[in-house]
C-alpha positions, 0 to 999 in steps of 0.5 A: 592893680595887681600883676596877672597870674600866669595860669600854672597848667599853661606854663607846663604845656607851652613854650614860646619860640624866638620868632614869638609863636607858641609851641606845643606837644600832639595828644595821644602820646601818652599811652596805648602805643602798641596799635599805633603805626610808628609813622604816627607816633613819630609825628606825634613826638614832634613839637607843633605851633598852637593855632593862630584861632587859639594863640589869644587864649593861649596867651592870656593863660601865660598872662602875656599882652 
């Protein structure tokens, strides 16, 4: 059987920590930054873990078991 391809946009977008989660950047960073606060784009600059009601697609993506 031939090796599962790791989906190219995952492997962008995600990064696995040492403890094995997967991280990943917020939405709405990209552009139309003048009205937002700099509380919000502060928070939104950090790295966050993708839900554990997301983490089995996520990994299927990367072609993880």
């Amino acid at each position: 059987m031939p090796k599962m391809k790791t989906n190219a946009g995952a492997k962008k977008r995600f990064k696995l920590t040492g403890s094995g989660k997967i991280k990943r950047k917020h939405a709405y960073m990209s552009h139309i930054l003048t009205k937002k606060s700099k509380k919000r784009k502060r928070n939104l600059s950090y790295f966050t873990t993708v839900n554990k009601a997301d983490e089995k697609n996520v990994k299927l993506l990367l072609a993880m078991k």
